[in-house]
C-alpha positions in Angstrom: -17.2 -17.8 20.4 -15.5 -16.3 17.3 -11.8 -14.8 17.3 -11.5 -11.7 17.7 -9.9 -10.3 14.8 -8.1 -6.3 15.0 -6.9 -5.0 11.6 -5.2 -1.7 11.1 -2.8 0.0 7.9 -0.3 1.5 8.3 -0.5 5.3 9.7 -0.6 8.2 7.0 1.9 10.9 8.0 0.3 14.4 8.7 2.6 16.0 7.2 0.6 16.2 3.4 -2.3 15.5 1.6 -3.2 11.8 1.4 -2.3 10.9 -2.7 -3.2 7.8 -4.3 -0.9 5.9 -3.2 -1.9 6.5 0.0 -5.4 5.1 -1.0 -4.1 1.8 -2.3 -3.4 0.5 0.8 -6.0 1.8 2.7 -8.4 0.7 0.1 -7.2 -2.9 0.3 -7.4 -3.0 4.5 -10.9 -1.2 4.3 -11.9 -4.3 1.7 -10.1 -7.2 3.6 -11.9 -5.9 7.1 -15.1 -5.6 5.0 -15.5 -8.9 3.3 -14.7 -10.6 6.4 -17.4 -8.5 8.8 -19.2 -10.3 5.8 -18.3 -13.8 6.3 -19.4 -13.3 10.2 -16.4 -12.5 11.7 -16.2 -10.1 14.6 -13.5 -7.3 13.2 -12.3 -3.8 13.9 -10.4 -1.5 12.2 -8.5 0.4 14.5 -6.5 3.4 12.8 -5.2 6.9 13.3 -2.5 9.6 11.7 0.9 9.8 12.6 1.8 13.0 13.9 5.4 13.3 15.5 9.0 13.9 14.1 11.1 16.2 12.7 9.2 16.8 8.8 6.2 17.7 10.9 8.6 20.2 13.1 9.6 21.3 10.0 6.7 22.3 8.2 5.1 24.0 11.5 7.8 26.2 11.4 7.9 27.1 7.7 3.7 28.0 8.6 4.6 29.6 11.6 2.0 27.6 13.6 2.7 25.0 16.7 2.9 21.6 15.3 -0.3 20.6 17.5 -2.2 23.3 15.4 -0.8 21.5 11.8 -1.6 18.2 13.1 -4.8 18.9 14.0 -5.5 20.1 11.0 -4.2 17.4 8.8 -5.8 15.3 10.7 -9.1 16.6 9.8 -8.4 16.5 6.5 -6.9 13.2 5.9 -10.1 11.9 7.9 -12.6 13.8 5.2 -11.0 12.1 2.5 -10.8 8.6 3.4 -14.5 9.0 4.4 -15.2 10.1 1.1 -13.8 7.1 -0.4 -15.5 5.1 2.0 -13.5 3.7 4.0 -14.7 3.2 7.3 -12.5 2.5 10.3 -13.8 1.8 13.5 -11.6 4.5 14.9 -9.6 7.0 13.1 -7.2 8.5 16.0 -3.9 10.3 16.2 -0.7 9.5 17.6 -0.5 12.5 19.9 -3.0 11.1 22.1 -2.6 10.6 26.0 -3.2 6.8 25.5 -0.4 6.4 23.1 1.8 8.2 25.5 0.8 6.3 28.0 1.7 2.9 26.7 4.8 4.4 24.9 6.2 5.0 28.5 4.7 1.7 30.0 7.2 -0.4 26.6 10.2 1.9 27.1 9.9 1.2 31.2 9.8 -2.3 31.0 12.1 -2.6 28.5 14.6 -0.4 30.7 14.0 -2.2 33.6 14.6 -5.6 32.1 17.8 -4.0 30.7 17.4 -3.8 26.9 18.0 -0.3 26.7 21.5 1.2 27.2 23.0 4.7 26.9 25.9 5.5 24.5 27.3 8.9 23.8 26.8 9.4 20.1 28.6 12.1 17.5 25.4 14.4 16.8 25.6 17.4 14.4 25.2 20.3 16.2 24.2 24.2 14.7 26.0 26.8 16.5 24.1 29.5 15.3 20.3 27.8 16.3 22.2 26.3 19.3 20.7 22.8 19.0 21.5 19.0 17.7 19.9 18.3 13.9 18.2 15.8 13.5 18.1 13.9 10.2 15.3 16.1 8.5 17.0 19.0 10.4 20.1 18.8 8.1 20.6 18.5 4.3 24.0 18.0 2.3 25.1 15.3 -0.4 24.4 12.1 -0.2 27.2 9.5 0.8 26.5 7.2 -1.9 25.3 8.5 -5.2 26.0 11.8 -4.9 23.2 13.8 -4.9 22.8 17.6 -3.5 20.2 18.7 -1.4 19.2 15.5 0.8 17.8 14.7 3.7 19.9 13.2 6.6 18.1 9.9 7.0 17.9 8.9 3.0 18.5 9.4 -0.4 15.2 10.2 -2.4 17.5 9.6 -5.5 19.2 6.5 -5.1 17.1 5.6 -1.6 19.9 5.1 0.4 19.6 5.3 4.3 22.5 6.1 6.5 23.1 8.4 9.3 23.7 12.6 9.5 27.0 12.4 10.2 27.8 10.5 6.7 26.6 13.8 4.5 29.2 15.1 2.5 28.5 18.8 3.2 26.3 19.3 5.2 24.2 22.4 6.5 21.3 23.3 8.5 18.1 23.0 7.4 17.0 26.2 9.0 19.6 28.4 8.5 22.0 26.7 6.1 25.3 27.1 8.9 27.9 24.2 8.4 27.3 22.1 11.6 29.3 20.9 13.9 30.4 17.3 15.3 29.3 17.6 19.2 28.8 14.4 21.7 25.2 13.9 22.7 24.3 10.9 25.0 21.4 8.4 23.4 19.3 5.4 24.5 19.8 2.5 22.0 17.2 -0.8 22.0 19.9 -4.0 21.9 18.0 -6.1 19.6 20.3 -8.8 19.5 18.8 -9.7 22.7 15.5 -9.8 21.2 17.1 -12.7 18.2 15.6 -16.3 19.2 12.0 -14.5 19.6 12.3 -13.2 16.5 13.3 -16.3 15.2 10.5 -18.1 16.6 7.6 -15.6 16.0 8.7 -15.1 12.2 8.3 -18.7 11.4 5.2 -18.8 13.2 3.8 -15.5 12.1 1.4 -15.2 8.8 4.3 -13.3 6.2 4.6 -14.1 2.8 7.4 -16.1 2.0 9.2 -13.6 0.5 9.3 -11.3 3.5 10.2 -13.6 5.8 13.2 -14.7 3.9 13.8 -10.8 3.4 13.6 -10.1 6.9 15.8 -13.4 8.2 18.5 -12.3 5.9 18.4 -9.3 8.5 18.7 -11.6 11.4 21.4 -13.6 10.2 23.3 -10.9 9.7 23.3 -9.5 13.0 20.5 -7.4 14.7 21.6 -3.8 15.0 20.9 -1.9 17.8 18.7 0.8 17.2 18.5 4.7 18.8 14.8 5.5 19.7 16.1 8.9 20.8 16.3 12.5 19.4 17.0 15.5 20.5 15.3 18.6 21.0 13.4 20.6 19.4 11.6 17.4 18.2 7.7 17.3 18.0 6.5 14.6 19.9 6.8 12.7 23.4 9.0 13.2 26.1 11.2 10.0 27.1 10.5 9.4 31.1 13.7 11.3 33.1 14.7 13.1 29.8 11.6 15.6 30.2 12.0 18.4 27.5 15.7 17.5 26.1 15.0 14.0 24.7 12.2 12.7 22.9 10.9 9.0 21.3 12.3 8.8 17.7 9.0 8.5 16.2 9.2 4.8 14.9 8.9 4.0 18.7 6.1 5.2 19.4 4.1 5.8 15.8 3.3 1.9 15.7 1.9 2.7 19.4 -0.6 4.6 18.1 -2.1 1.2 17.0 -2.4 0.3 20.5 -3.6 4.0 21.9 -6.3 4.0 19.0 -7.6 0.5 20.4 -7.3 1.9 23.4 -9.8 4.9 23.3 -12.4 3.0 21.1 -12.8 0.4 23.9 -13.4 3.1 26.4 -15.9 4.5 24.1 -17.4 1.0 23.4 -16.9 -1.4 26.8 -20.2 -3.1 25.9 -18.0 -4.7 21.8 -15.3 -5.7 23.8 -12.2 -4.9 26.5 -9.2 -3.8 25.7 -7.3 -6.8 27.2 -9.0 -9.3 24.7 -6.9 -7.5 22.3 -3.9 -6.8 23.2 -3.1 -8.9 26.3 -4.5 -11.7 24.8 -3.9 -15.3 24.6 -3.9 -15.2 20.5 -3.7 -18.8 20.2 -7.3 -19.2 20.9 -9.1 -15.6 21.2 -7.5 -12.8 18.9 -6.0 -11.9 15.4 -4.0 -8.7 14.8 -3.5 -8.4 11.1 -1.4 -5.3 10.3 -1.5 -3.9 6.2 1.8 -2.3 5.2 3.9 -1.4 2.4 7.1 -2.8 1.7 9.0 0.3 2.5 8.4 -0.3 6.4 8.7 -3.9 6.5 12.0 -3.5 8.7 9.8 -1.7 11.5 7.0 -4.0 11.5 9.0 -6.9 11.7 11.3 -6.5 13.9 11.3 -3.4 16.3 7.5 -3.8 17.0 7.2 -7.5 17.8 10.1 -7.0 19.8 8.5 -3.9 22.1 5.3 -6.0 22.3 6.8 -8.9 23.6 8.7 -7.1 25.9 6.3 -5.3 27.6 3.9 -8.3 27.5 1.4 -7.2 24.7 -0.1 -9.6 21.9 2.3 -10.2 19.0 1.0 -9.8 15.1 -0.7 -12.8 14.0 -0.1 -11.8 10.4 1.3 -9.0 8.1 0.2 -8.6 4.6 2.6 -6.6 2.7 2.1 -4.5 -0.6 4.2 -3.2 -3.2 3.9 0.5 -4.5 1.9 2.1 -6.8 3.1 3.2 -10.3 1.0 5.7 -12.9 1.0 4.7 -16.3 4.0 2.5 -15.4 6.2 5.1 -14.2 6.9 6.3 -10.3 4.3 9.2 -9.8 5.8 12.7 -11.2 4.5 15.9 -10.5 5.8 16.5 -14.1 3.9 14.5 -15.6 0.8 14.8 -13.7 0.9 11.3 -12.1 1.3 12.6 -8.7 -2.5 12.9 -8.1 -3.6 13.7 -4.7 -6.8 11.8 -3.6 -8.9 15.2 -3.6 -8.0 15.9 -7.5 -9.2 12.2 -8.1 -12.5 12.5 -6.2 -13.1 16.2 -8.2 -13.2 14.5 -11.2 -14.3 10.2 -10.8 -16.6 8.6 -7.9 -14.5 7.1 -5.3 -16.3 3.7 -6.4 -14.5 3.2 -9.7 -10.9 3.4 -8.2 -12.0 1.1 -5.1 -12.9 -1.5 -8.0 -9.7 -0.7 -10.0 -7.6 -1.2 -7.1 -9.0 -4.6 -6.0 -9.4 -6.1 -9.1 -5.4 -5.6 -9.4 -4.5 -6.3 -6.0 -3.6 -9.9 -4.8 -1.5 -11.5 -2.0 2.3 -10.9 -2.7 4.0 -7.4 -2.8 4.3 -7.1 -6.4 3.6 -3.4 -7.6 0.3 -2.1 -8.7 0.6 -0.2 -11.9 -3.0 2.4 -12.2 -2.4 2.4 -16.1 -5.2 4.9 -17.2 -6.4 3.6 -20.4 -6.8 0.2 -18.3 -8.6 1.8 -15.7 -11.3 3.1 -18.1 -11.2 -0.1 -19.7 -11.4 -1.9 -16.9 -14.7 0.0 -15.3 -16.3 0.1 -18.3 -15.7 -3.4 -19.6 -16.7 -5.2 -15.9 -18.9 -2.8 -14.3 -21.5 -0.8 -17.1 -20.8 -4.0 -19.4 -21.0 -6.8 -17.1 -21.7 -6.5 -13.7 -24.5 -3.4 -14.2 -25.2 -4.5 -17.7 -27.2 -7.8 -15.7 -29.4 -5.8 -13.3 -30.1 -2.8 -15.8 -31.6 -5.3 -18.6 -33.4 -6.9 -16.2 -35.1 -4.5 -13.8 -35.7 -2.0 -16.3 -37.6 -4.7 -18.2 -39.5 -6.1 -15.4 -40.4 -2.8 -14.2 -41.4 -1.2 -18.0 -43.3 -4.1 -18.9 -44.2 -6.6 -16.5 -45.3 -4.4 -13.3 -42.5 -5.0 -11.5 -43.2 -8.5 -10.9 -40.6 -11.1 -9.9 -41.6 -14.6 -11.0 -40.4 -17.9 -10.3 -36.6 -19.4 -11.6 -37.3 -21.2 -14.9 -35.3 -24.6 -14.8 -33.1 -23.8 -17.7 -31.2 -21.1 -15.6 -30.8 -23.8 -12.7 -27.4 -24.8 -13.6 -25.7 -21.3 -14.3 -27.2 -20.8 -10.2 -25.6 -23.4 -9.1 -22.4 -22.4 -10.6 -23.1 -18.8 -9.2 -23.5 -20.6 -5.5 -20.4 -22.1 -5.9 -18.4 -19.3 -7.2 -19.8 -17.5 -4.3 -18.9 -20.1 -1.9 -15.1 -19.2 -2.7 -15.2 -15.6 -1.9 -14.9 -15.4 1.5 -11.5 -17.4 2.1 -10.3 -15.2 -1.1 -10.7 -12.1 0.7 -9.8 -13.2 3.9 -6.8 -14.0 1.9 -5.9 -10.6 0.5 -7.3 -12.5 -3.0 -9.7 -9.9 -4.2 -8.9 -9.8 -7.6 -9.7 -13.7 -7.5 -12.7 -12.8 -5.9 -13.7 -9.9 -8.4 -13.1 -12.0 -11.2 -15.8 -14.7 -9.9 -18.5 -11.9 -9.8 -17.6 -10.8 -13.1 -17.7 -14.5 -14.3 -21.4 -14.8 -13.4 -22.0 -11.7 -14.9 -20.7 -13.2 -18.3 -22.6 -16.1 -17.7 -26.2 -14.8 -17.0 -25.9 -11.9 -19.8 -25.1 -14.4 -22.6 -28.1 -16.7 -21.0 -30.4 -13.6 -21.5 -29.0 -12.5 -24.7 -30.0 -16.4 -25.9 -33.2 -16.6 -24.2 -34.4 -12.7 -25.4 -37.4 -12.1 -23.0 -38.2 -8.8 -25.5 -39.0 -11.2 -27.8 -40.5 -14.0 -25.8 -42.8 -11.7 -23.4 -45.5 -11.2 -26.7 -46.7 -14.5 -26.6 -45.2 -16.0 -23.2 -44.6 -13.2 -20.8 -44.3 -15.6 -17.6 -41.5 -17.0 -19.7 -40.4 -13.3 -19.9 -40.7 -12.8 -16.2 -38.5 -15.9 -14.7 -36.0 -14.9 -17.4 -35.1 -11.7 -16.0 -36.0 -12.8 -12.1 -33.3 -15.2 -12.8 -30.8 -12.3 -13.9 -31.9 -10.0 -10.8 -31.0 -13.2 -8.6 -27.3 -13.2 -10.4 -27.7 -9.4 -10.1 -28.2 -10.0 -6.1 -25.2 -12.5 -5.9 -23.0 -9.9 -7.7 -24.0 -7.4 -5.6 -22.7 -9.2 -2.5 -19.3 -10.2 -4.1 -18.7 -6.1 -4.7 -20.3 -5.5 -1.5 -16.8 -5.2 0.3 -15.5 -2.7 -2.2 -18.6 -1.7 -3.5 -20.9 -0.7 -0.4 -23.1 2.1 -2.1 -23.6 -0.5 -5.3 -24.9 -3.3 -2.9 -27.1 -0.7 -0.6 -28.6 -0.1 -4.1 -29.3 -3.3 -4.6 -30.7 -4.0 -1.4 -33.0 -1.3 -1.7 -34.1 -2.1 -4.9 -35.0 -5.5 -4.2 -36.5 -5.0 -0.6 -34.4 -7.5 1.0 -35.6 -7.9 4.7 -31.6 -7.8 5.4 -28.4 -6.4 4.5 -26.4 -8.3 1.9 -23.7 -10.9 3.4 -22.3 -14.3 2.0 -24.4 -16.2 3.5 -27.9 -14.5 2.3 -27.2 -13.6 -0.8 -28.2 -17.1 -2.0 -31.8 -17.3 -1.1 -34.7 -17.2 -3.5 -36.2 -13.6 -3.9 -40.0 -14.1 -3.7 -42.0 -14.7 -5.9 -44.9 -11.7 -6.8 -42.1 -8.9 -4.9 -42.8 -5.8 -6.6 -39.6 -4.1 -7.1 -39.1 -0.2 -7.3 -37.5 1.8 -10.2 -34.0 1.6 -11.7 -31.3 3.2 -10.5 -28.1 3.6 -12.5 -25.1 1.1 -11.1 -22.3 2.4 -13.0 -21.3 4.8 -15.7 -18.8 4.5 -18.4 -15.9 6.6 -17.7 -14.8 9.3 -20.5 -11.0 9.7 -21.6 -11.6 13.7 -21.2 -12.2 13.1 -17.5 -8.8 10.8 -17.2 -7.1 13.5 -19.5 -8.6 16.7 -16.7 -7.0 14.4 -13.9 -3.9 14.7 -15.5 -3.8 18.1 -16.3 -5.5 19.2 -13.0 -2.5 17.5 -10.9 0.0 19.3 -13.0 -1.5 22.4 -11.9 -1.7 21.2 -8.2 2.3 20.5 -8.1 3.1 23.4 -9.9 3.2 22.5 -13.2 5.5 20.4 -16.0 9.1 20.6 -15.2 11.2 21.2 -18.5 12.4 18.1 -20.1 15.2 16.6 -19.4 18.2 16.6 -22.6 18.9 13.3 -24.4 22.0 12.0 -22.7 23.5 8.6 -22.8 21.9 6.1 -20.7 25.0 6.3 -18.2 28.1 8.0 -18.2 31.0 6.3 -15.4 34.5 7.7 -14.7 37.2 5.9 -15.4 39.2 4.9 -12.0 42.7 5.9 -11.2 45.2 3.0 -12.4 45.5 2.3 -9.0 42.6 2.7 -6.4 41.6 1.8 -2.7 38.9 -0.3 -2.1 37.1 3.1 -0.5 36.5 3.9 -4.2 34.0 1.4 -5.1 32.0 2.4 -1.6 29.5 4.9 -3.4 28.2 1.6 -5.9 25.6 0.3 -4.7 24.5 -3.3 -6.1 22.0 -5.1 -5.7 19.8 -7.9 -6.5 17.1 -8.1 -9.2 14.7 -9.9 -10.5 13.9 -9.7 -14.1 9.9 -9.5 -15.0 9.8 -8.5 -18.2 11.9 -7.7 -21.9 11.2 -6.3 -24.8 13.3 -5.4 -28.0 13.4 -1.2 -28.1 12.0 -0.6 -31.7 14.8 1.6 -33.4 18.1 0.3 -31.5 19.6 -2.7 -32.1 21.3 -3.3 -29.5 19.0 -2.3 -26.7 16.7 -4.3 -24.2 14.2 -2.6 -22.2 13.9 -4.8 -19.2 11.6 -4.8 -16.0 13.4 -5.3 -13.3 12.1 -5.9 -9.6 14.5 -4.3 -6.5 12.2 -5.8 -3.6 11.9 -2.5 -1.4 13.5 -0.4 -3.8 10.8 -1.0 -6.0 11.0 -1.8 -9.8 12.9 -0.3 -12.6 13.4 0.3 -15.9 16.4 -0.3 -17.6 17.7 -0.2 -20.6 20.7 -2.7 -21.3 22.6 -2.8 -24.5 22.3 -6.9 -24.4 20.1 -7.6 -27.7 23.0 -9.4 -29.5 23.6 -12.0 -27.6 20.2 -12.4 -25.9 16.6 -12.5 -26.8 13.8 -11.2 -24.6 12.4 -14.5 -23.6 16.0 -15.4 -22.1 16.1 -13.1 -19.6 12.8 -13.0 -18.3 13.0 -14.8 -14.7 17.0 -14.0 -14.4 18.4 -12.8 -11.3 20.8 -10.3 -12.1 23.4 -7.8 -10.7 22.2 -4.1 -11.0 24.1 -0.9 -10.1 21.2 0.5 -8.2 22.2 4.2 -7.6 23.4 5.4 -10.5 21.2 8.8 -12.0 18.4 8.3 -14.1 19.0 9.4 -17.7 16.5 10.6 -20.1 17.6 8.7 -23.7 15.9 8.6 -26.6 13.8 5.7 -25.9 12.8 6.6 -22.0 14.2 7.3 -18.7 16.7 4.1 -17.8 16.9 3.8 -13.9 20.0 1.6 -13.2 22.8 -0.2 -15.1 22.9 -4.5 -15.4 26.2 -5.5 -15.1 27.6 -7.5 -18.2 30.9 -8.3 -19.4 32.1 -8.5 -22.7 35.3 -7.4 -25.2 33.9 -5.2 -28.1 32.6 -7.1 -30.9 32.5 -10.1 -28.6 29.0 -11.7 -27.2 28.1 -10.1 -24.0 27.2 -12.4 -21.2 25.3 -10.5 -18.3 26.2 -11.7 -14.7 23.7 -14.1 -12.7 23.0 -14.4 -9.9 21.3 -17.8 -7.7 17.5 -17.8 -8.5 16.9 -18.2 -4.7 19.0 -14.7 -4.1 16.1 -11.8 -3.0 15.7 -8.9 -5.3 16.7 -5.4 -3.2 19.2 -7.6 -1.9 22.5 -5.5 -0.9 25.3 -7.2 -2.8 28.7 -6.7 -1.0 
């Protein structure tokens, strides 16, 4: 009996339109589930929206609507558009269900009774004029570390710091803008300390990449925090057992629940596919595979709070988490400025969902490195491998079969023997590629025997050869609808609608797998008429995405004034060490340098923060080193300062460098083994 394998990403909030970033991920778990329903293997995709906390409080409020009413809503909406870009879950559920309830109580219960939850009276701001606590996205003031007006109280969306309410400088309501007050407000904290050698032992034994699970164990050693799944009311979501009404779950206790509640229902609906025990309450060793597709930003979550509440309450662990990095526009965070910050709707008013599934895939691979949707790429990317290659193989062919020789497949001529057997072999490879998140290894192989059989029928020119030897003709161009067959079933997991196409075209008794796709087509099949694979993509479509989003988010914000790169004040002569608090430094990884063309003293450098995500900086380091020098570096950068427009591009950060003027500068290093993101202290 096969495992059982359960695979879910991670849970789009409802509180606003899904964007493609969103899609990214949810295109890569759709594929990976996909390709391996493919191979043979029993998998389900079990999924839903996340529905509770304070933004969604928030924004029902602003409407004027109950929050149930806003989520149900989103809900609907969020489920239209990932159907529309066809992705298929088995289940796509919501976190305000009675089953997620359910076992959110059953965690929090054991956990209580095995004595891993304590209470602790906490300092909470409280607004006297709304008479209630605030919590985090219930107050706004200036962020602790870089500055910044106007921010949340959980983190900075300039410099991405996290800390607690309390730290704002200046704080207010959120609803009414009153100055808070400091009040004592009892809370139930999660030790995870106690949870420390099971971490231990599942994150060496769990599938991670090697990156984060040296990220995360650098947490661990540290010391596990303990961690408040509490809040106050008002707070949209469920009520923690003996706190009816006045407490609730924070919502990163029970959102990853929703996992388990969408598995849940869909075995209730389905008891003849499978119970829900022989997921989670399994023996994993031998029967099941949970395989959870996340970004980076809640890699903290994932590995740590939610293995622990599973293995409290006696649930199946992760078997493996696949992490992802974030998606850049034209190499730059998406800006509703700039247009970048297209919502998946825009997209699909304008493209097929097809082209971006490809796009994606063909970029994505198995580490978390950021995916940057360059647009000039993506058109050349389409139009090069799928209208020029991939379709470019089936169009000849059918359409000449069809047009002149009745339809008629013939037999394999030898001569094309040895580009098969390549194609077998290439195909042999794709299941364990996907399987591995690999798809852009995968993609590349289908493209491969595109290139292949397209230069064999360019050389061999049935339109020529069919005048005096039109069998010749014939097994030609059956040997490039066989190729086109075994392409077909390589896209299939990202491409569904081109395989069904396929399929139909070619009256295949079966659907398309891994397996199948190698077997002969017969000989004297009449196949039907053409119909068109792929399309090339037109700039002036790209261009109306662009301009379309700007319009969606309001418009271009003004340009910002050349400034220097950074501006720092000098200290006092004599300073505590609270000064230097704000800094925030960190670790990074330089990917790439290049000279700036009109500065001689600038570098434009590429630099990787791990969960802060990459950067561009520009550092004033050309005269003492060359581009090729720093590439690979680990480095010291000053993470939180303000972006500043200069006259080259928008520098995000500062490397620290020392250096008398006139002398050669000599940037700090830092041990090549050191994680980028990493907090320096």
């Amino acid at each position: 009996m096969p495992r059982r394998v359960l695979v879910t990403a991670a849970l789009p909030y409802a509180n606003g339109s899904p964007h493609l970033g969103h899609l990214l991920e949810y295109i890569q778990t759709d594929v990976h589930v996909r390709a391996r329903r493919l191979a043979g293997e029993d998998v389900i995709f079990m999924w839903a929206v996340d529905t509770h906390g304070t933004p969604i409080e928030l924004r029902a409020r602003r409407e004027g609507i109950d929050p149930a009413e806003l989520v149900t809503r989103m809900h609907a909406e969020h489920e239209q558009v990932y159907r529309d870009f066809g992705i298929e879950p088995d289940i796509f559920y919501t976190t305000h269900s009675d089953e997620t309830r359910k076992h959110a109580e059953f965690i929090y219960e054991k956990m209580q009774a095995a004595g891993q939850i304590e209470k602790r009276s906490t300092r909470q701001l409280y607004c006297p004029k709304d008479q209630m606590f605030l919590p985090d996205r219930f107050v706004k003031g200036t962020c602790p570390y870089c500055s910044s007006a106007d921010q949340y109280g959980d983190v900075c969306e300039k410099c991405g710091h996290t800390y607690n309410p309390t730290e704002l400088k200046e704080p207010h309501c959120a609803i009414c803008g009153t100055t808070p007050e400091l009040r004592d407000s009892e809370h139930l904290f999660v030790s995870l300390g106690r949870f420390e050698g099971f971490l231990r032992e599942w994150l060496n034994a769990t599938k991670l990449q090697p990156a984060v699970r040296n990220y995360v164990m650098r947490w661990v050693d540290d010391g596990l925090r303990d961690w408040d799944i509490s809040r106050d009311a008002p707070y949209f979501g469920f009520s923690i057992p003996g706190y009816e009404g006045k407490k609730f779950f924070y919502v990163w206790f029970d959102a990853p629940v929703g996992y388990i509640g969408a598995t849940q229902k869909w075995c209730d609906e389905h008891p003849e596919r499978a119970a829900f025990a022989s997921y989670w309450h399994a023996d994993q060793s031998q029967d099941t595979e949970i395989v959870h597709v996340i970004g980076k930003d809640i890699v903290y979550f994932h590995t740590l709070f939610w293995p622990a509440m599973l293995h409290a309450a006696g649930y199946t662990t992760p078997t493996r988490i696949n992490v992802h990095g974030w998606l850049t526009v034209n190499g730059e965070k998406m800006s509703k400025a700039r247009g970048t910050f297209i919502l998946a709707r825009t997209y699909l008013d304008h493209l097929p969902a097809d082209y971006l599934r490809y796009y994606f895939a063909a970029k994505l691979g198995p580490e978390q490195d950021d995916i940057n949707l360059d647009m000039a790429d993506f058109r050349a990317r389409v139009n090069a491998d799928l209208v020029d290659k991939a379709a470019n193989v089936a169009s000849r062919c059918h359409k000449f079969i069809v047009g002149r020789l009745e339809g008629k497949l013939g037999p394999i001529p030898d001569d094309a023997l040895p580009l098969i057997e390549r194609a077998r072999e290439r195909l042999a490879q794709v299941p364990g590629l996907f399987a591995e998140f690999e798809s852009a290894k995968a993609l590349r192989l289908a493209i491969e025997i595109a290139e292949e059989f397209n230069g064999y029928i360019t050389v061999q020119e049935p339109w020529k050869v069919i005048a005096k030897d039109p069998e010749r003709a014939r097994a030609v161009c059956t040997a490039g609808m066989w190729a086109s067959k075994v392409i077909a079933a390589i896209l299939k997991p990202v491409l569904p609608k081109w395989a069904a196409v396929m399929e139909e075209g070619l009256q295949l008794p079966a659907p398309l797998d891994f397996v199948n796709a190698i077997e002969p087509l017969p000989e004297g099949l009449v196949m039907g008429a053409y119909v068109t694979l792929a399309e090339r993509i037109d700039p002036k479509t790209l261009e109306a995405i662009i301009e379309a989003s700007k319009e969606t988010m309001g418009g271009a914000a003004p340009a910002a004034p050349e400034t220097p790169a950074y501006t720092v004040e000098p200290l006092a002569a004599e300073s505590s060490i609270e000064a230097f608090s704000p800094v925030d430094l960190r670790v990074g990884k330089v990917l790439a340098a290049a000279r700036v063309k009109g500065s001689d003293k600038l570098l434009q450098l590429t630099i990787d923060l791990g969960p802060l995500g990459q950067r561009n900086i520009f550092s004033g380091i050309a005269p003492s080193y060359a581009p090729e020098q720093m590439v690979g570096k680990h480095v010291v950068v000053f993470a939180n300062l303000k972006p500043r427009k200069m006259r080259f591009g928008v520098s995000e950060g500062m490397v620290l460098a020392s250096g008398a003027k006139d002398d050669a500068i000599t940037v700090l290093e830092l041990d090549p083994r050191s994680l980028p993101g990493e907090k320096i202290s």
